[in-house]
N, C-alpha and C positions, 0 to 999 in steps of 0.2 A: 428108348426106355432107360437107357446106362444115363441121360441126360436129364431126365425125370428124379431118379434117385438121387445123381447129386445134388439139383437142385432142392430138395426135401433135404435131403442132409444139411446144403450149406445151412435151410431157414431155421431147422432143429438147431443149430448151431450158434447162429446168431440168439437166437429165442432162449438159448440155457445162459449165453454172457450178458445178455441185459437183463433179465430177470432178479441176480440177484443185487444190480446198480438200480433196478427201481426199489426194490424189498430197502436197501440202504436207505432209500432218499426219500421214502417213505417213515423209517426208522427215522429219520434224522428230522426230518419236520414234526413228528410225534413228540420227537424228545424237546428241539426247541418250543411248543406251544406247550409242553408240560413246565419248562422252566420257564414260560415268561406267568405261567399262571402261578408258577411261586415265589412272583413276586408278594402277590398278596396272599400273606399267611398271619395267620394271630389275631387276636381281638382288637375289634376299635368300638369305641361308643359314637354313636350318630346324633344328628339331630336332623330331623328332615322337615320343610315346611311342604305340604301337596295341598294342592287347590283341583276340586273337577265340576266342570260347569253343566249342570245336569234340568232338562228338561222333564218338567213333573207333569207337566200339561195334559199325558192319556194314560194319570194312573191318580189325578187327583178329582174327587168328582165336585168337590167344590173347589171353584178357585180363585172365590172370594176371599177365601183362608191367604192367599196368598198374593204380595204388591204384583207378583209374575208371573208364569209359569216358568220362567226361567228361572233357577236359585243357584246359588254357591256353593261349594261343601268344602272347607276347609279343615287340615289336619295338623293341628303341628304334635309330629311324632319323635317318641329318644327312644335308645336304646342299644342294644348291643348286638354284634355282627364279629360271628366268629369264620375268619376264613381261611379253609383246610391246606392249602396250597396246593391242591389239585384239582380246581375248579369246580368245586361245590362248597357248602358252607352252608350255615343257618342262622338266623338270629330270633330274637325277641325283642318285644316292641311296647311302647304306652301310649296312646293317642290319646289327646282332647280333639273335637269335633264342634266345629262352630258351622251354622248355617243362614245363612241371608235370604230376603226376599219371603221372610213371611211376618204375617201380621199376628199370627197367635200363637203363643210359646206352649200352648196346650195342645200342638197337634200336631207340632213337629220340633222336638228339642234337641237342643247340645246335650254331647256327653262325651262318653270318652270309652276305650275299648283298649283290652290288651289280648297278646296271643304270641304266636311263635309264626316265624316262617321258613320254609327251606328255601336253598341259593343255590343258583348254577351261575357260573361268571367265565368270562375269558380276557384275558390280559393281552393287548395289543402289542405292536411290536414299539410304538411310539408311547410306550406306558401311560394309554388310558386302557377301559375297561369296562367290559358290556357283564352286567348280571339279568336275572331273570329272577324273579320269586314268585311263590306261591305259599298264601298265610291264611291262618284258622286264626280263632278265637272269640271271646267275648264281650257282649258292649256292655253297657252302662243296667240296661234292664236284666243281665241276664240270659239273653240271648245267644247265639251259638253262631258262628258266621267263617265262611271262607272264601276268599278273594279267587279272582280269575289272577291267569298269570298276567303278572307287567313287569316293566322292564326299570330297569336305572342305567345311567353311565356314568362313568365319572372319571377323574384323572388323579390318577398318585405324583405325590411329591416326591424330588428325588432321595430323600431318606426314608422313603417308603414308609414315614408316619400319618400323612396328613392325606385323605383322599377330599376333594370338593365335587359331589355329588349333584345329578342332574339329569332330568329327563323331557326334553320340551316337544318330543314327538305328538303330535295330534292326534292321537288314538283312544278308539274309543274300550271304556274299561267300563266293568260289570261292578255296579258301586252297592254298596250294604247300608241303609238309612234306616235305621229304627221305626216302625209306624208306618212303614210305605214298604219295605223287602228290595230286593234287587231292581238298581234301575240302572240302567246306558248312560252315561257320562265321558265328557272329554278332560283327560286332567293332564297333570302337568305338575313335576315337584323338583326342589332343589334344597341341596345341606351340605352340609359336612362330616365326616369322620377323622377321628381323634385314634392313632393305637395306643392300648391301654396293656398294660401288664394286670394278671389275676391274680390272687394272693390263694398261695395254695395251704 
């Protein structure tokens, strides 16, 4: 029994000195992934070119309207990306919207959309950097629209002004087309970001 309790003693014992060597190194990876996310902090202006290859094929009933049922949707977007230096942030955006692969500009058009989006990002240790967003807004008709999450990455330069942005992951994303509503597409986008100073 007397060999019982020490044994419970020593483990009590051991278990009160590593505990606060985990709680530490725990604290201490908190704190390094808090400061490599501030690397990226302040505004930068973007420009992003996104392409998503989207199949219309079981939501078009004619598709004579169309050279394919495969088409393009192309985005080239600016705008501005404010980021908080604790891995969130948010911007706002202005897309033009080009579409290929049809034959009548009466049934399915260009246009262009703007809106806001919120940012979650994490900053590597080899200073690139995974964001996520999720964005509202409106197109061209009026319309009211918000995106499923997707993703960017991209890499900072070492004077932390110039990021060159990119995401060529094959995933499939919930796309917004005027005249048709949500459809499945695979896309893919690439650009750059500029830091900018705001005039107060």
């Amino acid at each position: 029994m007397y060999r019982n309790v020490l044994l419970s003693f020593i483990i009590i014992t051991v278990f009160l000195v590593l505990m606060p060597i985990t709680a530490k190194s725990s604290d201490r990876e908190d704190h390094q992934w808090n400061r490599r996310n501030d690397l990226l902090r302040g505004n930068y202006s973007f420009t992003i070119n996104q392409k998503c290859e989207v199949n219309v094929e079981e939501v078009v009933n004619d598709l004579q309207l169309l050279s394919e049922p495969i088409i393009l949707v192309e985005w080239i977007i600016d705008g501005e990306t404010f980021f908080k230096g604790d891995g969130t942030g948010h911007s706002s955006f202005r897309a033009l919207r080009f579409i290929s692969g049809r034959q009548s500009a009466e049934n399915m058009l260009s246009g262009w959309s703007e809106g806001t989006c919120n940012l979650v990002y994490e900053v590597n240790r080899e200073t690139t950097f995974i964001g996520e967003l999720i964005c509202e807004g409106i197109n061209s008709t009026g319309k009211a629209f918000a995106t499923s999450k997707f993703q960017i990455e991209g890499s900072i330069s070492r004077d932390k002004q110039t990021l060159i942005l990119s995401d060529t992951n094959p995933l499939e994303e919930n796309i917004e087309v005027e005249n048709y509503g949500i459809l499945k597409g695979t896309c893919g986008r690439s650009g750059s970001a500029v830091k900018i100073k705001i005039k107060r």
